[in-house]
VOGU-3710 file (C-alpha; in Angstrom, 3 decimals, decimal comma):
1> xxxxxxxxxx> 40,928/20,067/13,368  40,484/16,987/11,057  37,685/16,378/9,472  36,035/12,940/10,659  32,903/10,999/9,056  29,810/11,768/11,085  27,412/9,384/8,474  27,301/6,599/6,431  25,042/4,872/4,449  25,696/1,691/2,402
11> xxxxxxxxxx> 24,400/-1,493/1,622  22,328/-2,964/4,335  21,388/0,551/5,420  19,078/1,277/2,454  16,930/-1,861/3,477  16,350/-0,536/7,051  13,324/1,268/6,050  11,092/3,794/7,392  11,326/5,161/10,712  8,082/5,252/12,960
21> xxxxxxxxxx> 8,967/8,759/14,380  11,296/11,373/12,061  13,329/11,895/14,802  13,613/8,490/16,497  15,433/5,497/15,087  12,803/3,208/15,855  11,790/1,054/12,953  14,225/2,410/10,197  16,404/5,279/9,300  14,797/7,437/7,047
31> xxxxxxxxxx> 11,925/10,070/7,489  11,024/9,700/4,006  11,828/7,730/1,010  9,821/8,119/-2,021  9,749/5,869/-5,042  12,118/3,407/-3,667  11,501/0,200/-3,169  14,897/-1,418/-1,524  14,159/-5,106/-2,629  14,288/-3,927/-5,853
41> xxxxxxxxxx> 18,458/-3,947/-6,342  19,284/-4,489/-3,070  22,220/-2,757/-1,020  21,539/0,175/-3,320  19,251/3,064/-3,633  17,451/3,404/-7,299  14,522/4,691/-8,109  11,381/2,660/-8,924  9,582/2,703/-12,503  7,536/5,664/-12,730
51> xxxxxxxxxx> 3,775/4,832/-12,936  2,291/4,808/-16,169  -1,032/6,082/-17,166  -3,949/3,239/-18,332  -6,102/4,774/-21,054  -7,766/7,356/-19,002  -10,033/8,259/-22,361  -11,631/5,283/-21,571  -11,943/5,279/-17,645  -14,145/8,231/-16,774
61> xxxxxxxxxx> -16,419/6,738/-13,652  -15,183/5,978/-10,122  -14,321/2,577/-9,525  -13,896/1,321/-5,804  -12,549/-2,275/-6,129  -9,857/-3,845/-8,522  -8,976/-7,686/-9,226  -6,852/-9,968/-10,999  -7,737/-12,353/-13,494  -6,286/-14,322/-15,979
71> xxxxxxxxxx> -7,148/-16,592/-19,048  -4,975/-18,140/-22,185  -1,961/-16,596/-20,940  -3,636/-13,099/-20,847  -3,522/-11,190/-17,842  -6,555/-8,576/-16,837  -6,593/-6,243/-14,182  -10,863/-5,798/-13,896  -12,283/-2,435/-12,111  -15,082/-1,931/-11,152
81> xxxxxxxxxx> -17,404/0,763/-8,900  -20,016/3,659/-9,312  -19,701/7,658/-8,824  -22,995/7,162/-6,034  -24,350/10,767/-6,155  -24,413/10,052/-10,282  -25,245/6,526/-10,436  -23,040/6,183/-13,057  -21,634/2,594/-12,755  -18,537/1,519/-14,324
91> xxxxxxxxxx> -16,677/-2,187/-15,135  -13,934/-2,133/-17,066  -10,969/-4,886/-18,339  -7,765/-3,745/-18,387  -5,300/-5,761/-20,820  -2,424/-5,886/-18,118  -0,054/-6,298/-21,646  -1,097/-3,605/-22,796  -3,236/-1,408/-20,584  -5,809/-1,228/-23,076
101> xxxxxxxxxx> -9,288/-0,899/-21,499  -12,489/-2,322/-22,553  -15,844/-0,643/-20,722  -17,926/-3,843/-20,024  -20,866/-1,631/-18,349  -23,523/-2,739/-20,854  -22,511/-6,303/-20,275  -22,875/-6,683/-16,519  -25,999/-6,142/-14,945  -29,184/-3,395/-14,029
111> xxxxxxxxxx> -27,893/-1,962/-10,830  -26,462/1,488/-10,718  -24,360/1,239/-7,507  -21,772/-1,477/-7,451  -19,197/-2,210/-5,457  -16,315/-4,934/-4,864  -15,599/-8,074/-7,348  -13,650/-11,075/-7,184  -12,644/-13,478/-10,144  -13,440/-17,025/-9,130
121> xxxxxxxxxx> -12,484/-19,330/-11,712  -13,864/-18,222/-15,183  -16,541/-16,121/-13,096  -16,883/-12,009/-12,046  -18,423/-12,014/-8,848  -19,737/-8,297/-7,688  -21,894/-7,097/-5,444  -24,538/-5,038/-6,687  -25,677/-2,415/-4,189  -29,202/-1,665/-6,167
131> xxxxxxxxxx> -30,719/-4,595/-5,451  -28,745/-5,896/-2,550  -27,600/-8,590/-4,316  -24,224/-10,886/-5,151  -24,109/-11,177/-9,119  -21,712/-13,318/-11,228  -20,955/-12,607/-15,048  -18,654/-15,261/-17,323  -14,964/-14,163/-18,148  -13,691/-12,540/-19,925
141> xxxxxxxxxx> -16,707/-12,386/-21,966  -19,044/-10,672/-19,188  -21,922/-12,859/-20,528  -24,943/-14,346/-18,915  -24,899/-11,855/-16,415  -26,625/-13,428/-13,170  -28,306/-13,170/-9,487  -26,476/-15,816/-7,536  -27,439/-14,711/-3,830  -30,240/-12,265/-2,416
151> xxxxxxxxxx> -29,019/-11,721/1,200  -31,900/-10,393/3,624  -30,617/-7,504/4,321  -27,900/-5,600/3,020  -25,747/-2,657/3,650  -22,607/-1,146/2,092  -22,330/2,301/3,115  -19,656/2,431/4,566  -17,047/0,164/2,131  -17,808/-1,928/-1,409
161> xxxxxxxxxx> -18,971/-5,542/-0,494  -15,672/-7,548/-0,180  -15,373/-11,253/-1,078  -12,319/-13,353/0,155  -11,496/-17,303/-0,641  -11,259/-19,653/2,241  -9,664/-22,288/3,234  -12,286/-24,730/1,381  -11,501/-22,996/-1,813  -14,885/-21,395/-1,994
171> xxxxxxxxxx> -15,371/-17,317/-1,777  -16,788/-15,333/1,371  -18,416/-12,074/1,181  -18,975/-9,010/3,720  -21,298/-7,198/2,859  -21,607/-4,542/5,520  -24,269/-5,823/8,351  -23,936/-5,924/11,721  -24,931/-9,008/12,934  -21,404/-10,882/12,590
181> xxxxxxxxxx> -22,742/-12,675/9,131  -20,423/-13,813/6,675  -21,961/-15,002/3,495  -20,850/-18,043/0,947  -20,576/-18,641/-2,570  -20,104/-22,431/-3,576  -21,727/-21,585/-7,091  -20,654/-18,889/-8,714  -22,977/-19,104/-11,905  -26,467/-19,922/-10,310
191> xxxxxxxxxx> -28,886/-18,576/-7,719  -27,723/-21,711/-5,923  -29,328/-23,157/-2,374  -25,648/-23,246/-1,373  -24,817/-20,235/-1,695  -25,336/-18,662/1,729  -25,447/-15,008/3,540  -24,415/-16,740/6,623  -22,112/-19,069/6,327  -20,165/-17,742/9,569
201> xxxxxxxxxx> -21,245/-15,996/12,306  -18,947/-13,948/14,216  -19,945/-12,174/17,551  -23,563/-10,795/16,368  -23,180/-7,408/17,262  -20,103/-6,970/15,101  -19,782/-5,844/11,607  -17,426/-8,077/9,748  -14,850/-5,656/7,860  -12,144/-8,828/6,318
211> xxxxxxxxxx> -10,984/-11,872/5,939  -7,840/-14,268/5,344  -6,731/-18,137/4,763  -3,867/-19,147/6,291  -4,342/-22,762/4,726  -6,396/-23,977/7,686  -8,381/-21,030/9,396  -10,498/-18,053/7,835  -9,428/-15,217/9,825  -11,638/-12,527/10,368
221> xxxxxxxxxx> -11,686/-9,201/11,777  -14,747/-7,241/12,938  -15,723/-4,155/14,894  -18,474/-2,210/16,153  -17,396/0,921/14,376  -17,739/1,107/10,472  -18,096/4,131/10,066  -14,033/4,844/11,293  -15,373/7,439/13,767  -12,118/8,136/15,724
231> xxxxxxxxxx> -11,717/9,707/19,399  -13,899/6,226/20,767  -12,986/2,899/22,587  -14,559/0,749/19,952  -14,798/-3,304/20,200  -12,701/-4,784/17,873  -12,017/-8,416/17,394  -10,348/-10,772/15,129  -11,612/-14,263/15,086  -9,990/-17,526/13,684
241> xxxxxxxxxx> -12,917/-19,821/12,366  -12,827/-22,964/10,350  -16,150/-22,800/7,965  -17,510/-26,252/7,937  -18,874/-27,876/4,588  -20,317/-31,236/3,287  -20,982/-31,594/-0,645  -20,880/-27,642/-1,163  -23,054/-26,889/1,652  -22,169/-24,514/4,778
251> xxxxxxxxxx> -23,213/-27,206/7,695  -22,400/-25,163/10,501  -22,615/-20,988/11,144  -21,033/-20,013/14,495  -17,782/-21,933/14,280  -14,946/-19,766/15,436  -12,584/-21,546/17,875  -9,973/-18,521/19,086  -11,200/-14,784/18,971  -8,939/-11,480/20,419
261> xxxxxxxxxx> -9,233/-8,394/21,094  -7,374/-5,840/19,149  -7,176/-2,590/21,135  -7,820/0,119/18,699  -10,519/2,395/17,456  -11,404/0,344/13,974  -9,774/-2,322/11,771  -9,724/-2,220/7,725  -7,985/-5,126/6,118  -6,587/-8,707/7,280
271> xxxxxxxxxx> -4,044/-10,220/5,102  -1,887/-13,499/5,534  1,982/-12,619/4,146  5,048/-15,108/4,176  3,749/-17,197/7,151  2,233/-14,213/9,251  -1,016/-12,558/9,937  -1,177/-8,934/9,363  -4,231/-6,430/10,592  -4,427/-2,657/9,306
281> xxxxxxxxxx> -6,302/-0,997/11,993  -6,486/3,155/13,007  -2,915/2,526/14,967  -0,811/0,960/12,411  0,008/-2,543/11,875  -0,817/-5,542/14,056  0,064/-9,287/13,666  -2,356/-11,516/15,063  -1,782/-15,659/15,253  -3,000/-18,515/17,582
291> xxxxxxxxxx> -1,447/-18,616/20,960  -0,381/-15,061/20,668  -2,041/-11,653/21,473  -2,009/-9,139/18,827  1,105/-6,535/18,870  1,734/-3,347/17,153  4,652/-3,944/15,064  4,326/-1,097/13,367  2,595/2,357/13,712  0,934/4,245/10,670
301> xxxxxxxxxx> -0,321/7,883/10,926  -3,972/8,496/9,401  -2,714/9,663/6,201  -0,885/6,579/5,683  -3,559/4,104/5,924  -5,672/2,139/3,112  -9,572/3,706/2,690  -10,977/-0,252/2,464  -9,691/-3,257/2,269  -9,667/-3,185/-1,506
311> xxxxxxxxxx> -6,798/-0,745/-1,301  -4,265/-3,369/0,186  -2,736/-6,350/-1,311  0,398/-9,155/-1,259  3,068/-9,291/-3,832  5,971/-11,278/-3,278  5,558/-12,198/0,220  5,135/-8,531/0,886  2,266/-6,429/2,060  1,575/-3,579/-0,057
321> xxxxxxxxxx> -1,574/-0,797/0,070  -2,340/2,510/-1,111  -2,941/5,141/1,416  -5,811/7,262/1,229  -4,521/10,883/1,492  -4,183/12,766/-1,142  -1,140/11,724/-3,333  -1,465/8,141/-3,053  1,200/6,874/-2,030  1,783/2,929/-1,898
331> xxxxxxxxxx> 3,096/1,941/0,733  4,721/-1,952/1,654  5,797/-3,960/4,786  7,682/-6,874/5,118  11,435/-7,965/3,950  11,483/-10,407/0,866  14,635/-12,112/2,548  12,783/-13,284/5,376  14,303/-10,646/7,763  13,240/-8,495/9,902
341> xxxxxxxxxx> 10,064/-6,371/8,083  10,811/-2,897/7,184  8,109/-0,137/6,261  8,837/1,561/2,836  7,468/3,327/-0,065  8,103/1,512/-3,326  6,152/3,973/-5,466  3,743/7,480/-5,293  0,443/7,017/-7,611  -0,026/10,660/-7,686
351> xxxxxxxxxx> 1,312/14,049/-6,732  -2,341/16,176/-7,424  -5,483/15,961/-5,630  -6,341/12,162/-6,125  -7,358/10,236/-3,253  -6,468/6,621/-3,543  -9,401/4,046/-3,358  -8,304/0,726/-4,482  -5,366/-1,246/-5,546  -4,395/-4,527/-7,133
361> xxxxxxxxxx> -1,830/-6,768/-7,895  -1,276/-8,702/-11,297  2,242/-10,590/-11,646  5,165/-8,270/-11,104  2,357/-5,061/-11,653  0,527/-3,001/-9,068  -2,425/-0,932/-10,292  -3,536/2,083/-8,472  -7,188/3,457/-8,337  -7,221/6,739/-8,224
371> xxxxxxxxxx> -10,390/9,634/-7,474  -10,149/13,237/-7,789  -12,489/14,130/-5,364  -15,793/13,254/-7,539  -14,562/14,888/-10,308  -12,472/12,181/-12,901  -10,717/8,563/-12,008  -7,585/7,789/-12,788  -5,729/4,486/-13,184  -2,349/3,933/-13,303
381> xxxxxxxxxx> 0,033/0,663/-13,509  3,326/0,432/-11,150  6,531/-1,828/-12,194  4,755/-1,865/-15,574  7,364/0,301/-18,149  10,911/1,129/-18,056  11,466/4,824/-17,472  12,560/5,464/-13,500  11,370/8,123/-11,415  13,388/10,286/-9,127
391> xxxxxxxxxx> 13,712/9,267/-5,829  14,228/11,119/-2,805  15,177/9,805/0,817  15,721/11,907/3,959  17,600/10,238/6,720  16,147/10,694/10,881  17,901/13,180/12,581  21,621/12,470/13,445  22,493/13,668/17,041  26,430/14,340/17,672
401> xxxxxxxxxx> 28,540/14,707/21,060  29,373/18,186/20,060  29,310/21,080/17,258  30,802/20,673/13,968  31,192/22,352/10,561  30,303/20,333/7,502  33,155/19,749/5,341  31,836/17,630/2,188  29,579/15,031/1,198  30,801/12,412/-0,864
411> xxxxxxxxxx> 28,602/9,966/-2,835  29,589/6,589/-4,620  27,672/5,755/-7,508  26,783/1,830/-8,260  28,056/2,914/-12,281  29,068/6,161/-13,683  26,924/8,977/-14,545  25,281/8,400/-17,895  23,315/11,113/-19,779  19,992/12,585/-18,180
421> xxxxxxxxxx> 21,500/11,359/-14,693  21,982/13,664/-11,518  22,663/13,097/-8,143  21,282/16,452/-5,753  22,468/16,590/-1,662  20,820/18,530/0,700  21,828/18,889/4,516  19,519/20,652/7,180  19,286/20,499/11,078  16,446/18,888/13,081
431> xxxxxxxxxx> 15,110/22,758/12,842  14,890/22,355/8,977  17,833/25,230/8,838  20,251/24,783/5,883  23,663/23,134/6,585  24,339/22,867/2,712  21,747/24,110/0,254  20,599/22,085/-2,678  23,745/21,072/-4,596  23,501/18,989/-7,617
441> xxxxxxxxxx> 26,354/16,867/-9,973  25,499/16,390/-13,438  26,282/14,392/-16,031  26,644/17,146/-18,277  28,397/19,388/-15,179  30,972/16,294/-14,377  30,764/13,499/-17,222  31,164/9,873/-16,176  31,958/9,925/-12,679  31,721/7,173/-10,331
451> xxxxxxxxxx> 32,695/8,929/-7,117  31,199/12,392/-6,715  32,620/15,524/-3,901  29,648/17,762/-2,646  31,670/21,170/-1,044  29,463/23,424/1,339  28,679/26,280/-1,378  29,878/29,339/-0,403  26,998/31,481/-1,595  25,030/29,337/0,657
461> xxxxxxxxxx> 22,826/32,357/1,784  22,071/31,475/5,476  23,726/28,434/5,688  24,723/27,266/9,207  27,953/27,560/10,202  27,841/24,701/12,911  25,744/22,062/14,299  24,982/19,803/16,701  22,291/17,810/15,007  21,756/17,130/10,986
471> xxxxxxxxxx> 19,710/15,049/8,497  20,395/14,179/5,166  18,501/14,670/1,904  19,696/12,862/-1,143  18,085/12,491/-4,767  19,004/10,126/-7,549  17,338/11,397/-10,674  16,892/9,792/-14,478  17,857/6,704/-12,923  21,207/6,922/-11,029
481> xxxxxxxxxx> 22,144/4,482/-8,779  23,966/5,378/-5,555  25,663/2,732/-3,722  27,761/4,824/-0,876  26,723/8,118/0,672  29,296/9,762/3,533  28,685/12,984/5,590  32,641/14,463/6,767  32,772/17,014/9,365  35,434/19,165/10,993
491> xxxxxxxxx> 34,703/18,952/15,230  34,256/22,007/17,049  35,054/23,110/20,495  32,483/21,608/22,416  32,318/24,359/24,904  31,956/26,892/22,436  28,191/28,842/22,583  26,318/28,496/18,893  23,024/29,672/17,297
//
C-alpha cells in the first residue's frame, strides 16, 4: 500500500506546550521538551542557551533567596542564605555583566542564619533568622548595616522570610507565624515606628506563605499547613486586601475585602502575570481573581513544583520557577502573545544531584540557585551567553485506526546544516518498544542539507515491525533549527493479529 503521513509538526505546533498527562492531549503535545523555550523563535524548535556557570570559586555557602537590583546602569543579581546545620551565612553580588561575584558576608550583619532579601530602592532588606529580626544594608555598598524591625515573635522554619511590594509602593514581609500577620516596611534604613509586623491580618489561624499587587489589591495566600505535609485536607485561602496607610503609617490591620478557598493540600507562591493571578499550590496551577473561584488550569506533579516562593518569578509576562527535584529544571507558563498559556521548559539548571532552591530574574537573564544536598552551591545564569544546548522533545502518544509499518521520517530544517550541527529521530510505541532506533544526520555525514530522509535502519535489532500506537523523539543538537518534522507510514490490514 501507499505510504500516508500519520504526523506532523510545524509552526504553531511547537508552541502548544506540555501535555498534563504523557498520554493524553490535554494541555499540549509533548511529554517532554527540554531546553526549549518556544517564544524564543517562534514556529520553530531551537534549543535555548546553555546555562553558564557564575564563579563557583567564590560561592561556596547555601544561599536560599536571590534578587535583582540595579544602580548606574549596572545590573546585580544579590544571593543570599546560610548552610543552617553550619551556620555559615553567605551574601554575595553578582555582576549580572559579568558574573563576577563579590562575598559581602563581612559587610552585612551578626546573625548566622539568614534568609530572604529584597532590594528596595538603594536598600538590602533581609531577614535575619538569629535574632528574629528584618535588617537593611545600603547598595551596592552593603554599608551601615541596620535593625529596622524586631517582630515579637518569629519563625522561619519552614521557608526564608519573604518580602513583597504592595500596592502603596512599600514592602511586606512573611515571616513564618501563624497568626495571619503580615508585617510592613515604610523605612527601609531605620528602626522606624512605621515599620510594622502587622500591617495585615489575614484569618489568625493561618500562616501567610505570599503575596502579590495587582495595582490595587495585595493578594495573599495562606494555609494551615507549612510544613507541606501531604495526604491531609488542609485550609487554604487566598485573600485580596487593600493595606490602608496615612503619612507612612499602617492605619488599619484586618482589611481584606474578598477571601477563597483554594482546595488543595498547601500553597507556595502567588504571582500577578499579564493581567492574571497565578497560585502554585501541591496540585498545580490555579488562577484566582475577584468574582471568580479559583480553577486548576494547570496540573504539576511534585517533582515539578518550586521549594519556596523564592524559586518562582515573572519575565516577560511569563511565569517562570525552578522545580525542586533533583535536576532543576525551570519551568514557565503563560504565552507571550497573549494566547492561550502553554506549560514548557525553557531551560534545565542541572543534570547531577542539585536540588533547586531559588531563582531570579534580571533583564533578559534567569539565575538558578542551586544545592547539592548540603554539600557545595552552585549558581548558574540562563539566556546569559551564546552557545545552545541540545534540545530534546518527545511528542504524547499518537493513536491510529489501524496497524502500520513506518516508512521514513522526514525533517525540514529552518537553514542548512552548518558544522557541529545534528539532527537525531527516535520512534517508540506507547510501550517504549523501538519503531526506529536512534538515527542521526550529520553535518559531516550529509553536508548542508536543508531537508533531511530518516529510513527505518535495517539493523534495527528488535525493531517493531508494526504498530498501532507511536511517539516521537526528536533532538536538535549544536544549535540546529528544525522547522518541519513528518512521520510517513505504509497502512496495514487492519484485521491482521500483531505483537
Amino acid at each position: 500500500m501507499k505510504s500516508t503521513k500519520i504526523l506532523e509538526l510545524s509552526e504553531k505546533d511547537w508552541m502548544k506546550g506540555l501535555s498534563a498527562h504523557a498520554g493524553i492531549p490535554i494541555g499540549g503535545i509533548f511529554q517532554t521538551a527540554t531546553e526549549f523555550d518556544p517564544f524564543s523563535l517562534p514556529g520553530y524548535l531551537r534549543a535555548s542557551i546553555s546555562p553558564t556557570d557564575v564563579d563557583n570559586t567564590t560561592l561556596s555557602t547555601q544561599i536560599n533567596s536571590l534578587c535583582s537590583y540595579g544602580a548606574t546602569g549596572v545590573g546585580y543579581v544579590i544571593a543570599v542564605g546560610n548552610r543552617a546545620s553550619g551556620g555559615a551565612k553567605c551574601v554575595y553580588l553578582i555582576n549580572t555583566a559579568t558574573n563576577a561575584v563579590t562575598d559581602e558576608k563581612a559587610n552585612v550583619g551578626s546573625g548566622l542564619l539568614l534568609g530572604g532579601c529584597i532590594a528596595y530602592g538603594d536598600y538590602l532588606l533581609y531577614g535575619d533568622g538569629t535574632n528574629g529580626a528584618v535588617r537593611s544594608v545600603v547598595l551596592p555598598a552593603f554599608s551601615s548595616d541596620t535593625g529596622i524591625e524586631v517582630p515579637s515573635n518569629w519563625q522561619d522554619d519552614y521557608q526564608p522570610c519573604v518580602f513583597r511590594f504592595g500596592p502603596s509602593g512599600y514592602v511586606h514581609y512573611f515571616r513564618g507565624v501563624a497568626n495571619g500577620e503580615v508585617g510592613v516596611i515604610t523605612v527601609p534604613g531605620s528602626n522606624h515606628a512605621n515599620n510594622t509586623s502587622d500591617s495585615v491580618i489575614i484569618q489568625n489561624n493561618l500562616t501567610p506563605k505570599d503575596g502579590v499587587s495587582d495595582g490595587r489589591y495585595f493578594i495573599i495566600i495562606g494555609d494551615n499547613n507549612p510544613s507541606q505535609a501531604t495526604g491531609l485536607t488542609a485550609d487554604c485561602k487566598v485573600f485580596f486586601t487593600v493595606p490602608a496607610f496615612s503619612a507612612g503609617a499602617p492605619v488599619s490591620t484586618t482589611t481584606w475585602e474578598v477571601a477563597y478557598s483554594i482546595p488543595d493540600q498547601y500553597l507556595i507562591a502567588i504571582r500577578y502575570v499579564a493581567g492574571r493571578t497565578y497560585v502554585i499550590g501541591y496540585s498545580g496551577i490555579w488562577e484566582v481573581g475577584i468574582g471568580m473561584a479559583p480553577q486548576l488550569v494547570m496540573p504539576l506533579t511534585p517533582s515539578q513544583l518550586p521549594l519556596n516562593p523564592y524559586c518562582v518569578d515573572v519575565q516577560k509576562n511569563l511565569l517562570v520557577w525552578q522545580g525542586k527535584a533533583t535536576g532543576a529544571r525551570v519551568y514557565g507558563f503563560g504565552h507571550a502573545f497573549n494566547g492561550k498559556p502553554i506549560l514548557y521548559t525553557p531551560y534545565d539548571s542541572d543534570s547531577s544531584t542539585r536540588l533547586g532552591v531559588a531563582l531570579c530574574v534580571s533583564g533578559d537573564y534567569l539565575y538558578a540557585g542551586l544545592d547539592d544536598t548540603g554539600a557545595s552551591t552552585k549558581v548558574v545564569a540562563h539566556n546569559w551567553g551564546s552557545t545552545r544546548a541540545n534540545t530534546t522533545i518527545q511528542t504524547i502518544v499518537q493513536h491510529l485506526p489501524q496497524p502500520h509499518s513506518l516508512s521514513k521520517v522526514k525533517v525540514t530544517l529552518k537553514k542548512p546544516l552548518a558544522s557541529g550541527e545534528e539532527v537525531e529521530v527516535r520512534v517508540f510505541n506507547a510501550n517504549d518498544e523501538a519503531i526506529m532506533d536512534q538515527n542521526s544526520k550529520t553535518f559531516t555525514g550529509v553536508g548542508a542539507f536543508r531537508t533531511l530522509l530518516f529510513d527505518v535502519k535495517p539493523a534495527s535489532t528488535g525493531a517493531l515491525p508494526s504498530f498501532e500506537n507511536f511517539y516521537l523523539q526528536i533532538s536538535a543538537v549544536g544549535g540546529a533549527i528544525v522547522d518541519r518534522v513528518q512521520v510517513w507510514a505504509i497502512p496495514e490490514e487492519p484485521l491482521s493479529q500483531t505483537k
